[in-house]
C-alpha positions in Angstrom: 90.6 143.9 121.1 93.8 144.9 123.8 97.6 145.1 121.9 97.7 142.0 124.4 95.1 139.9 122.6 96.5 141.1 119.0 100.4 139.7 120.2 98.8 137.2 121.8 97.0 136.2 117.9 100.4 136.6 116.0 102.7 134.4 118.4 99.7 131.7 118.3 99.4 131.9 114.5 103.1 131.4 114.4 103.6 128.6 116.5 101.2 126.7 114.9 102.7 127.8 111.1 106.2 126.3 112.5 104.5 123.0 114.3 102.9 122.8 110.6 106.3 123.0 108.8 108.1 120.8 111.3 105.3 118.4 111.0 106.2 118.3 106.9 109.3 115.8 108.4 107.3 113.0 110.5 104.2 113.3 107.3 107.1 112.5 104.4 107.9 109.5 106.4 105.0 107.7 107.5 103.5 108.4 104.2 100.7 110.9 106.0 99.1 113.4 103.8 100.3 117.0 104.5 97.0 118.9 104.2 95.2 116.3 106.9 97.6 117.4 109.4 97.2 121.0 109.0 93.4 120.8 109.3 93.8 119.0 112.4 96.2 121.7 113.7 93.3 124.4 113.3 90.6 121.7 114.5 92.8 121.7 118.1 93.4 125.8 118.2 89.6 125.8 117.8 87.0 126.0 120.3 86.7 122.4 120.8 90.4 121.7 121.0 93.0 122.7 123.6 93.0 126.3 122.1 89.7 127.2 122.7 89.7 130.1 119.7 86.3 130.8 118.5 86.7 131.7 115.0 83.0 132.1 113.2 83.6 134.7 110.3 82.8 133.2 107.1 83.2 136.6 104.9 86.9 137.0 106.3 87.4 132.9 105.8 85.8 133.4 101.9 88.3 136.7 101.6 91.4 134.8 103.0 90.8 131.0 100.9 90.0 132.8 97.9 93.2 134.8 97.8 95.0 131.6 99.1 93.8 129.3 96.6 94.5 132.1 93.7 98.2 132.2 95.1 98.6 128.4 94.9 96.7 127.5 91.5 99.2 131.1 90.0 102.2 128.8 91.6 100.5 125.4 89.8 100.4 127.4 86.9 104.0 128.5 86.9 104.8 124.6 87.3 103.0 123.8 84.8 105.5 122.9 81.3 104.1 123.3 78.3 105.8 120.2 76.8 103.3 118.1 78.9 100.6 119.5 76.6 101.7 116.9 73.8 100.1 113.8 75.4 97.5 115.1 78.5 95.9 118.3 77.1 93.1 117.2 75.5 92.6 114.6 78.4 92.9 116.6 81.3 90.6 119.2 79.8 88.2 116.6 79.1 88.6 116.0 83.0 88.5 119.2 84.1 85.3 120.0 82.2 83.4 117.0 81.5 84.9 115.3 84.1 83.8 117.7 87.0 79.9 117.7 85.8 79.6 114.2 85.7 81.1 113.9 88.8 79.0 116.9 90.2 75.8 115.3 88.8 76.7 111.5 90.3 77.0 113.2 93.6 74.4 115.4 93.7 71.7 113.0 93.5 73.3 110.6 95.7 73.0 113.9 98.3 69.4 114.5 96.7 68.2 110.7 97.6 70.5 110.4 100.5 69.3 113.7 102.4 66.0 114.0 100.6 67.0 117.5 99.6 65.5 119.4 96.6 67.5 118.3 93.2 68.5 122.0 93.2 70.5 121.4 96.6 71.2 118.2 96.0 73.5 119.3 93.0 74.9 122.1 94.6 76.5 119.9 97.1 78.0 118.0 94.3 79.2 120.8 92.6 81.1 122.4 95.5 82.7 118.3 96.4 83.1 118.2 91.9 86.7 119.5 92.1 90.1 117.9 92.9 93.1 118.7 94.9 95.9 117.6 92.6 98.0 119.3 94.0 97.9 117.9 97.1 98.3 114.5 95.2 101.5 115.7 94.0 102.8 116.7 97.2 102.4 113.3 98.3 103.9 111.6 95.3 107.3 114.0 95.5 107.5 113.2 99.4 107.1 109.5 98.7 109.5 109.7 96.4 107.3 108.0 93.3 107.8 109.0 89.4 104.7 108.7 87.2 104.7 108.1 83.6 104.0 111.3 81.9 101.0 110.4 80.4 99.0 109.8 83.9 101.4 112.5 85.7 100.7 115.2 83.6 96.9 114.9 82.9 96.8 115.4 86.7 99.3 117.8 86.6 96.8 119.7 83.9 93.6 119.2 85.5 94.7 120.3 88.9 94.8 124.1 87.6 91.9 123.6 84.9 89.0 121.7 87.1 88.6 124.4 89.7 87.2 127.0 87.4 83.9 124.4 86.3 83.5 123.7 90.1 83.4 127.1 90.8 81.0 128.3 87.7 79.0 125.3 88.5 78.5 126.6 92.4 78.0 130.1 91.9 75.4 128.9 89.0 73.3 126.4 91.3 73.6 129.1 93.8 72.1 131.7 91.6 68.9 129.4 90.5 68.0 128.8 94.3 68.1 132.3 94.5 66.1 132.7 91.5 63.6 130.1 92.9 61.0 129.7 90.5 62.5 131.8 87.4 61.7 129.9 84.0 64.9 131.5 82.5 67.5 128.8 84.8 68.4 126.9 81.2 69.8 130.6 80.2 71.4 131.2 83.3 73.8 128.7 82.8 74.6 129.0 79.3 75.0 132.7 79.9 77.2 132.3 83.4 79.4 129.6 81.1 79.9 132.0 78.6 81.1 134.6 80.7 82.7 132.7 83.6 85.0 130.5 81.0 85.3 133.4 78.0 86.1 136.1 80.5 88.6 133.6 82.1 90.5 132.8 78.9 90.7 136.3 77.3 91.9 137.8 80.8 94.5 135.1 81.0 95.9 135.0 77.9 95.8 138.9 77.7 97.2 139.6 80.9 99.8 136.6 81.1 101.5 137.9 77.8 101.4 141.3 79.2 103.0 140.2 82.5 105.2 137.9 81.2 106.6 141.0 78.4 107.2 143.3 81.7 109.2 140.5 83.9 111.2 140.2 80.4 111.6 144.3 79.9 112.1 145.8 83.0 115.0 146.9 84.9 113.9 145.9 88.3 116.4 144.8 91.6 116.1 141.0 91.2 114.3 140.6 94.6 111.4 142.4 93.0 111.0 140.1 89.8 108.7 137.6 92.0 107.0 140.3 93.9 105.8 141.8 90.0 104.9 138.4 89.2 102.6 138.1 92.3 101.0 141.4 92.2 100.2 140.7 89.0 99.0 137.7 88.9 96.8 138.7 91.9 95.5 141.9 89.8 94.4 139.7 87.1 92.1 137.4 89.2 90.7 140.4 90.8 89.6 142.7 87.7 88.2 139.0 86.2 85.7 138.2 89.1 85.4 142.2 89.6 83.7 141.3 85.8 82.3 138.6 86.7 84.7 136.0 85.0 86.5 132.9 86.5 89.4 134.7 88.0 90.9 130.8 88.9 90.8 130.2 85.1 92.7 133.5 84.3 95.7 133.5 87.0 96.1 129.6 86.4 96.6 130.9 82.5 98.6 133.6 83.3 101.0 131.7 85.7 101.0 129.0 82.3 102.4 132.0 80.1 105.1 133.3 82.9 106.2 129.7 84.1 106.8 128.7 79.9 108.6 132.2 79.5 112.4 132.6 79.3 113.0 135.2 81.9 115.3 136.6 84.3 115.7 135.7 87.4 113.3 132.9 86.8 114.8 129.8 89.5 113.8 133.2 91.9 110.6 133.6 90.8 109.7 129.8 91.2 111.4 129.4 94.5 109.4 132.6 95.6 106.3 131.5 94.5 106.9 127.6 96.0 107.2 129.2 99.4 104.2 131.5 99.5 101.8 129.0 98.0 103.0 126.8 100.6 102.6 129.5 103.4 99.0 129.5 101.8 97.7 126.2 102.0 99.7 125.9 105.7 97.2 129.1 106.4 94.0 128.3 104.6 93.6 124.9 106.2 94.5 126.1 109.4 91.7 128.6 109.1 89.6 126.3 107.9 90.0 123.9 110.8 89.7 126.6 112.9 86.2 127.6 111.2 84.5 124.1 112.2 83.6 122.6 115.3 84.0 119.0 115.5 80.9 118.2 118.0 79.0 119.7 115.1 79.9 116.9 112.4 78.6 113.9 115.0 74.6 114.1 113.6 76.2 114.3 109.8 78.7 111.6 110.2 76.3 108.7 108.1 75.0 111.0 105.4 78.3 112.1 104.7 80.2 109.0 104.8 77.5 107.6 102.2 78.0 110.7 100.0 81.8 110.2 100.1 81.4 106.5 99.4 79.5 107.8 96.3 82.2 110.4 95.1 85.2 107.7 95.7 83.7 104.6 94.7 81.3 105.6 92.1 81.4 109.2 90.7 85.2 110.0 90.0 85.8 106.5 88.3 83.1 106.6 86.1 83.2 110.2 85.5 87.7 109.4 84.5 86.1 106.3 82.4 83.8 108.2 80.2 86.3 111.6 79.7 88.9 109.2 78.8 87.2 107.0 77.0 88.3 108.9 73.3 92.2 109.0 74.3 92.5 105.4 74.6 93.8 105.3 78.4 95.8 102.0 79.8 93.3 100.8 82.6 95.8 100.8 85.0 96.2 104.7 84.2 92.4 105.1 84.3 92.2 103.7 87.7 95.1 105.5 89.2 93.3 109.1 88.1 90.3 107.6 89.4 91.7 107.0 92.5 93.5 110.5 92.7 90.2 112.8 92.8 91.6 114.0 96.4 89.2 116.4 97.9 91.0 119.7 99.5 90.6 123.4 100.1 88.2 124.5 97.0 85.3 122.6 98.1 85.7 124.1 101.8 86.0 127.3 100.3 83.3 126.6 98.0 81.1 125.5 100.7 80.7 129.1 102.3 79.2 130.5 99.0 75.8 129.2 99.9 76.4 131.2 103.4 77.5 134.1 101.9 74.4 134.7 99.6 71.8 134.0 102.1 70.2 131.0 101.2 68.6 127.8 103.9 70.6 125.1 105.6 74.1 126.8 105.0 75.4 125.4 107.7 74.6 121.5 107.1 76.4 122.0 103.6 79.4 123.7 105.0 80.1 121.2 107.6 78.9 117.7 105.3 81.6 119.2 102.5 84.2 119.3 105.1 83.6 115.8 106.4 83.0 114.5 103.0 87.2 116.0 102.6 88.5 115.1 105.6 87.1 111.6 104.8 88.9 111.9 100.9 92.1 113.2 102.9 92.3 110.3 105.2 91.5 107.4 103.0 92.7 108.6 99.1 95.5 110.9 100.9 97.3 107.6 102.7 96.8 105.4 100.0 97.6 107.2 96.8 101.6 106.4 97.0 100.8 102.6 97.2 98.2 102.5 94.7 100.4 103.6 91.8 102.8 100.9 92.9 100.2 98.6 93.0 99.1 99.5 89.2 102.9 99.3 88.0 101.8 103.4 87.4 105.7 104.2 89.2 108.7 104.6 86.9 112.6 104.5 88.2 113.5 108.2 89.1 115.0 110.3 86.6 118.2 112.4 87.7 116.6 115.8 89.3 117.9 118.9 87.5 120.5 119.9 89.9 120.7 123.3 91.2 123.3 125.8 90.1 124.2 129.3 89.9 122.9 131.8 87.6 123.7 135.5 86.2 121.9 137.1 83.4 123.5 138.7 80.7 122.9 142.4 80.6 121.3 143.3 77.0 120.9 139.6 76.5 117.8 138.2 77.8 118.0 135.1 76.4 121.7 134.2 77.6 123.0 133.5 81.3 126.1 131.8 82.8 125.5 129.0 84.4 127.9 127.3 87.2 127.0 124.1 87.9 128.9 121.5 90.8 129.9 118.4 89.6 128.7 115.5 91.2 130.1 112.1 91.8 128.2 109.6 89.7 127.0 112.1 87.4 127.4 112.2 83.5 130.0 115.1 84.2 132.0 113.3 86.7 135.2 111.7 84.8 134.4 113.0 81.8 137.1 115.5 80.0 135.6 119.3 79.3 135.7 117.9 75.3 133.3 115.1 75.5 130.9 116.6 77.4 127.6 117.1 75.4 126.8 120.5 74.9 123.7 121.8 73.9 123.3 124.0 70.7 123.9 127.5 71.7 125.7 127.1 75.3 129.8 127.5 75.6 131.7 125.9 78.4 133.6 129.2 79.9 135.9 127.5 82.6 136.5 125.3 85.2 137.2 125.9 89.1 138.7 123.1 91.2 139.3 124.5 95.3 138.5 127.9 94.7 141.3 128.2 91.4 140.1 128.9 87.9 141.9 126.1 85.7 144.6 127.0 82.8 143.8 124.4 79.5 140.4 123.5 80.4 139.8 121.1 77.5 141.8 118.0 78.0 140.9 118.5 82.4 139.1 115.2 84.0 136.0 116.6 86.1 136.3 115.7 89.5 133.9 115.8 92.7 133.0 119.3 93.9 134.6 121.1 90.3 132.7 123.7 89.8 132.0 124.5 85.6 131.0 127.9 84.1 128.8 127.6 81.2 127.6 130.5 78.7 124.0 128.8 77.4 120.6 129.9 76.4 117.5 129.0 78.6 116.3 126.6 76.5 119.9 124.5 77.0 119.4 124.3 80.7 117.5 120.9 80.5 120.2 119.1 78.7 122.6 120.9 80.7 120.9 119.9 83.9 120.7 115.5 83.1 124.7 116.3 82.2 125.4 117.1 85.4 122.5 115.8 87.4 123.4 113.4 90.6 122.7 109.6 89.7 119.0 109.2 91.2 118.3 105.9 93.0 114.7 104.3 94.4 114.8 101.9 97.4 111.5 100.4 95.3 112.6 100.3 91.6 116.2 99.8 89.8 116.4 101.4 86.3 118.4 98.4 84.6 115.3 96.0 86.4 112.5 98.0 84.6 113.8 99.1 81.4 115.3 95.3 81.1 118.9 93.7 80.6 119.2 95.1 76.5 118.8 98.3 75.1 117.4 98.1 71.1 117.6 101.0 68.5 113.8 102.5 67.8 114.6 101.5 64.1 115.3 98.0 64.8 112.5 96.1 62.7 110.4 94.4 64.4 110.6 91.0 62.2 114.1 90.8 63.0 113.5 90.9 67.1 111.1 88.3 66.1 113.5 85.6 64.6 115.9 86.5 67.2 113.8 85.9 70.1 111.0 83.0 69.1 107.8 85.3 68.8 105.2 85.8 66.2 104.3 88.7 64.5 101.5 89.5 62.3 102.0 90.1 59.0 100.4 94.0 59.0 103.5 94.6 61.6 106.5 92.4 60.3 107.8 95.5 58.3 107.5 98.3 60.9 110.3 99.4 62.7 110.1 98.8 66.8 109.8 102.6 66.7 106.6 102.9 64.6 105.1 99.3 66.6 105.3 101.0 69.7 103.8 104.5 68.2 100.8 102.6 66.8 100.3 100.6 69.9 99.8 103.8 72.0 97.7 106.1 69.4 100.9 107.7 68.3 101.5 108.9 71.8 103.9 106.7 73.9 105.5 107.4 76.9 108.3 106.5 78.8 107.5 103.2 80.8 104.8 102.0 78.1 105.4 98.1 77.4 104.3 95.6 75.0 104.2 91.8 75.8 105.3 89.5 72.7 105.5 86.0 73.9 108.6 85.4 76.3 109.6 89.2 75.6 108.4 92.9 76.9 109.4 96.1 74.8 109.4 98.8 77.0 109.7 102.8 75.7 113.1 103.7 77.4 113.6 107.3 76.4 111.2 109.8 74.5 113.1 113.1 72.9 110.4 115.6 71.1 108.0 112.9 69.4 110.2 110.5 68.8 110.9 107.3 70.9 114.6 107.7 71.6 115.8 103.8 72.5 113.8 100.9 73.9 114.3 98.7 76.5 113.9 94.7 75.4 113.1 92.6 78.9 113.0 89.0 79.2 109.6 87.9 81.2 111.1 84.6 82.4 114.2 87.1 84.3 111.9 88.6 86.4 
């Protein structure tokens, strides 16, 4: 290969990196799912397309997806907030594990009756099409501008990092027992390859993420390196856990759990960092992966593969999201919505070149019906998934983002920074004198800077538009900090005052007394609860913001949660709507 053809490579690469990023605009408005458009990109640089590259290396497109999907489940992982744990943990675990078999072993004799394969291949088609792309999901939810309620958001959130690693163990397993052929030992195989795949996983990712996490907190290090240590390592610890034959996916989404939960410096750096280059990831991996196929290929497997994705869609995820969530007590409307968000992505393409890589028959049919099987999930899941949660009532109004602001660590201080955040108009802030704003155990208002001049007698000052206010605070203030002075959100599809309703009632209200006031019955096991404790039992002692109960002409609805306790509750009347 000529200098030529090597310049030649990086200006093409680039090009169609930027047409990918500028395409991000026209996708966030016509409701488009990002991921589609990037495969399509590759698809047209390919041989088949206008581009006319021949790309054919699956050992470089396996080394390249597996470091880009490692990247973006760290960055998932970093995202991921442990106070999302109190209501979708035990769920999304029971998705990610259970969840993916059942949906593997729906599938995989759909492919075994549909292609008249072996069982064995049959199943390892529907292990490598077992796994979700939530995060995909979620990139379409934030560019359409939808809120879920937290039970439904994070389950996804949690399963999107968690399901991978039982795809994966369940591939590499089925692709071990072909190769084993007629061993009478397959039963131990997977038990043992569970064992270590999963234990290896968890040990490696709780070991290493503390460790990581302790040197981000402990070294002196010029802040631009902060997110290149968090990388690195991150990256280190998948590669010693599959180097020991462990899920590696399993151990940097752990580790990135650990780092992301972690008061550190230079954190907003780290996460911005990280944001971009898992972006730059997927924008590359699907690229690549578009280049990899050739579309003339997929016409003899178009009918087989639309009847295997009819299967996973319509059939396999739902019931596979009924029975995992069949012990947490689920609101239908939830169950379908998950149901309907098993989006198919980059693991199962990448997945899809394992059977290549270890030598076994027909590699080729399976690499090119998984990849049909996700463009087919992209196209019809992927433009659908924003209306769908309207169309369940999934949506809540938009909270006020956490706004961005300025931040300086405090030398021998960890836990302490000074904040400077803008003030903005309709914000708590805005109006408010420097005394009655709320602040958060622990944080000290230093000053006030209105056009570039630090105000004298800050404490009796009215905020105004564009003041800029120094605060002293730990890490753990910045939330309440941040809905302070957060901008007053808005959604062109739901008004707060519409959805929460026209009163707001104190949780220890009793519920006998709403009763009397507004003509409904009550049974007699509830009449001395508070609304607090009627709500509680109504959800399994685990309600969310945007739950509602329906009592003759009336709908409570959970208004604000703080900890474990409902905070105020929203009374609506039905016959206002």
């Amino acid at each position: 290969m000529t200098i030529e053809v090597i310049y030649q490579y990086i200006f093409g690469a680039a090009i169609l990196a930027l047409l990918c990023v500028v395409a991000s605009v026209l996708t966030r408005r016509i409701g488009a799912p990002i991921l589609l458009v990037f495969l399509i990109f590759g698809m047209l640089a390919g041989e088949d397309g206008p581009g006319g590259i021949r790309f054919d290396d699956f050992s470089l497109a396996f080394l390249f997806g597996n470091v880009a999907l490692a990247i973006i489940i760290f960055d998932g992982g970093l995202g991921t907030r442990k106070d999302t744990f109190r209501v979708s943990l035990k769920p999304a675990l029971s998705l990610a594990t259970f969840g993916v078999i059942a949906t593997a072993a729906i599938t995989g004799y759909a492919a075994h009756v549909i292609l008249d394969l072996p069982w064995q291949e049959g199943l390892l088609i529907g292990a490598i099409v077992g796994s979700t792309d939530a995060a995909a999901v979620f990139g379409l939810l934030r560019n359409a501008g939808l809120e879920l309620k937290e039970r439904t958001g994070a389950t996804l959130e949690i399963e999107s990092g968690s399901n991978d690693p039982m795809a994966i163990f369940l591939t590499i397993t089925l692709v071990q027992i072909l190769q084993l052929s007629g061993d009478d030992n397959q039963g131990w195989t997977i038990v043992s390859e569970l064992l270590r795949q999963m234990g290896l996983g968890l040990a490696i990712g709780f070991a290493g993420g503390y460790l990581l996490a302790q040197m981000l907190r402990r070294l002196s290090l010029p802040s631009s390196l902060y997110p290149l240590l968090a990388l690195a390592g991150g990256i280190s610890l998948f590669g010693l856990t599959t180097l020991w034959d462990g899920s590696g996916f399993l151990a940097i989404f752990i580790a990135g759990v650990m780092i992301g939960n972690t008061s550190l410096p230079y954190s907003n750096d780290i996460h911005r960092f990280h944001d971009g280059i898992a972006w730059l990831s997927q924008i590359g991996m699907f690229l690549m992966l578009g280049l990899l196929i050739t579309p003339s290929n997929l016409i003899p497997i178009i009918v087989p593969a639309v009847a295997i994705a009819f299967v996973l869609i319509f059939i396999a995820r739902p019931l596979a999201v009924v029975v995992s969530l069949l012990p947490f007590h689920f609101p239908w409307r939830e169950q379908m919505f998950i149901g309907w968000c098993g989006l198919r992505g980059a693991v199962p393409i990448i997945l899809a070149l394992f059977p290549s890589l270890a030598g076994l028959e027909h590699t080729q049919t399976y690499f090119e019906l998984v990849f049909f099987v996700v463009l087919i999930s992209l196209v019809l899941q992927g433009w659908t998934i924003a209306p769908m949660a309207r169309w369940l009532q999934i949506e809540l109004p938009p909270t006020a983002k956490e706004p961005e602001c300025l931040h300086l660590p405090i030398k021998h201080d960890q836990d302490k920074e000074l904040l400077i955040y803008p003030v903005f108009a309709g914000s708590r802030a805005a109006g408010s004198t420097v005394d009655r704003i709320p602040a958060s155990e622990g944080s000290q208002i230093v000053g006030v800077i209105r056009r570039g001049i630090l105000l004298d007698e800050i404490h009796q000052q009215k905020l105004m538009h564009d003041d800029q206010v120094m605060i002293l605070a730990t890490s753990s203030a910045r939330p309440a900090l941040g809905r302070v002075f957060a901008p007053a959100a808005h959604s062109p599809f739901l008004e707060s005052d519409h959805f929460f309703g026209e009163f707001v009632l104190h949780p220890e209200a009793k519920l006998i007394d709403i009763a009397q006031a507004y003509g409904f019955d009550v049974e007699p096991s509830s009449a001395a609860l508070t609304v607090e404790q009627y709500l509680a039992n109504q959800f399994h002692g685990k309600p969310v913001v945007g739950d509602h109960i329906k009592l003759g002409l009336v709908k409570l609805i959970v208004r604000e949660i703080e900890g474990d306790h409902i905070k105020s509750v929203g009374l609506k009347l039905r016959s206002s709507k």
